[in-house]
C-alpha positions as MATLAB code, in Angstrom:
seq = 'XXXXXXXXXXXXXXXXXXXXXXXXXXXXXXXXXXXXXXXXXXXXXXXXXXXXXXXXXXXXXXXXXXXXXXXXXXXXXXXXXXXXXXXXXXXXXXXXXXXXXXXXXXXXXXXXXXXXXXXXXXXXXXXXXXXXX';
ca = [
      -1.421  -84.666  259.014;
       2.633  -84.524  259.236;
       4.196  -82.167  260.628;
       6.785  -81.332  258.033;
       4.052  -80.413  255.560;
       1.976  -76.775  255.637;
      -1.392  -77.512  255.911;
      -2.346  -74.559  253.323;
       0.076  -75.699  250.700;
      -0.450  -79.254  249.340;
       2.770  -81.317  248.123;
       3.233  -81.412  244.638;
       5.665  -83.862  242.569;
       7.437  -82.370  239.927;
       7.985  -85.105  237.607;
      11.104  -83.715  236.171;
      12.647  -83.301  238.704;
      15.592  -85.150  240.063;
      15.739  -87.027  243.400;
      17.727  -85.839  245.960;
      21.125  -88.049  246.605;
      22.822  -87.501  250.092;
      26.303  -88.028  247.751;
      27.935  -86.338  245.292;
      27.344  -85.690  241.680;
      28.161  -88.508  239.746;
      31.606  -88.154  237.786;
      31.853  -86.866  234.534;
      34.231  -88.348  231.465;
      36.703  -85.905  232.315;
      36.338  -86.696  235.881;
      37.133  -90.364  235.054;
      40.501  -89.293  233.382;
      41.429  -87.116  236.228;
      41.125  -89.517  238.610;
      42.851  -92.300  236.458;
      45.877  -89.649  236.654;
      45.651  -89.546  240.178;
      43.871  -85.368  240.073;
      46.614  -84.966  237.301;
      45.542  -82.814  234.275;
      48.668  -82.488  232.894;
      48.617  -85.908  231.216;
      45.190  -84.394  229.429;
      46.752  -81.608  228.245;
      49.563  -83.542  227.337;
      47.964  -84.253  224.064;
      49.624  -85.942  220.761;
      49.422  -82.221  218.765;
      50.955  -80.677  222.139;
      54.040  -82.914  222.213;
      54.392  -82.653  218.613;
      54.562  -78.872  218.829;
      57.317  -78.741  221.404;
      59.291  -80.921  219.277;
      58.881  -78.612  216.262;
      59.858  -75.748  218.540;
      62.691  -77.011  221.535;
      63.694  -74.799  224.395;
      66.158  -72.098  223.071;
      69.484  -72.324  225.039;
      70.568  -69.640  227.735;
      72.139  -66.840  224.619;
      69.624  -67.431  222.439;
      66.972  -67.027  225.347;
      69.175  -63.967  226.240;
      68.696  -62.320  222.757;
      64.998  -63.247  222.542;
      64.698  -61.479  225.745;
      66.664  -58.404  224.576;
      64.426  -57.672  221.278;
      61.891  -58.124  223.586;
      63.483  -55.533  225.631;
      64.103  -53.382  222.919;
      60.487  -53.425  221.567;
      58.800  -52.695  224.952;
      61.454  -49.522  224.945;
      60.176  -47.917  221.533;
      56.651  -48.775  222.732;
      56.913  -46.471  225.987;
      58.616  -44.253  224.134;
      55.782  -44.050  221.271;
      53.432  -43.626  224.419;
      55.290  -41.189  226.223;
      55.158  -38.681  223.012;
      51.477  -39.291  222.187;
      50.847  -38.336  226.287;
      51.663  -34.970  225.190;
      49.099  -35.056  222.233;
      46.507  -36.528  224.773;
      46.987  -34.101  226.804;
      46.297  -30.596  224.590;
      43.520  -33.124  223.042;
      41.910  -32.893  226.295;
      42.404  -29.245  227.042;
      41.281  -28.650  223.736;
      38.088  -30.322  224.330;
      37.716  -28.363  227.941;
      38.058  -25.081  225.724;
      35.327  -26.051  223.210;
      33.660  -27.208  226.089;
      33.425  -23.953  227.878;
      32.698  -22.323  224.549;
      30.225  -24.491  223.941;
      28.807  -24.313  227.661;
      28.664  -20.371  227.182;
      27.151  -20.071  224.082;
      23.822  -22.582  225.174;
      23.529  -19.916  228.060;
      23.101  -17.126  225.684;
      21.271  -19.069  223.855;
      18.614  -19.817  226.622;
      18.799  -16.151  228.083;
      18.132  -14.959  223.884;
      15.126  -17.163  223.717;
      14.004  -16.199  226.886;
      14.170  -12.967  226.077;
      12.625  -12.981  222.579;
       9.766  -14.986  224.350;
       9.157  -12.365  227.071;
       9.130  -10.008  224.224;
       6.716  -12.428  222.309;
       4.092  -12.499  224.653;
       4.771   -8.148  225.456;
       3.775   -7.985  221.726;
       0.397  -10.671  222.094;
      -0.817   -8.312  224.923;
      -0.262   -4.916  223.261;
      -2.090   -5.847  220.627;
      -5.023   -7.768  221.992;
      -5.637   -4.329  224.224;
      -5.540   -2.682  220.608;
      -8.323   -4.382  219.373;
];
């Protein structure tokens, strides 16, 4: 019997599965590419429709960049702003909702101590009238 093998628990071949290989995986398509750029995946990205589309749409010079920036600028301004004044709506939203909460909150207690009440009176009114009869 070998000694790498249990004696309780018989070998069994899995037919689909693969044999073990001491190397690594076997390269891919993409893999192929990769390596034929030399680990480069910029010339894969570099596709036809890529280069076209920088073409279409060059690299804006330093004032236009500049005014790009600035409406960009501009917009991110009116944006905190917007934010900044709905912060104060947020924020009685939220106490609001602690109020009703409370409210709310207070009004299940009564609620439980009522019905416990008209229970305890319930079962008062079961026994008086059982010893009645």
């Amino acid at each position: 019997m070998d000694s790498d093998r249990h004696a309780a628990r018989p070998r069994r071949l899995n037919p689909r599965a693969k044999p073990f290989s001491n190397g690594p995986p076997p390269l891919s398509p993409i893999d192929r590419i990769i390596s034929l750029h030399h680990g480069s995946t910029t010339a894969i990205e570099a596709t036809p429709q890529r280069l076209q589309a920088s073409k279409q749409f060059p690299i804006p010079s330093l004032p236009e960049r500049i005014e790009q920036l600035q409406k960009q600028n501009s917009s991110l301004n009116h944006e905190i702003a917007y934010y900044r004044e709905m912060e104060q709506y947020r924020k009685e939203f939220e106490d609001e909702v602690a109020r009703v909460r409370e409210r709310l909150e207070k009004a299940l207690s009564k609620l439980a101590g009522d019905q416990q009440r008209v229970g305890d009176e319930w079962t008062q009114l079961r026994q008086e009238s059982s010893a009645h009869f």
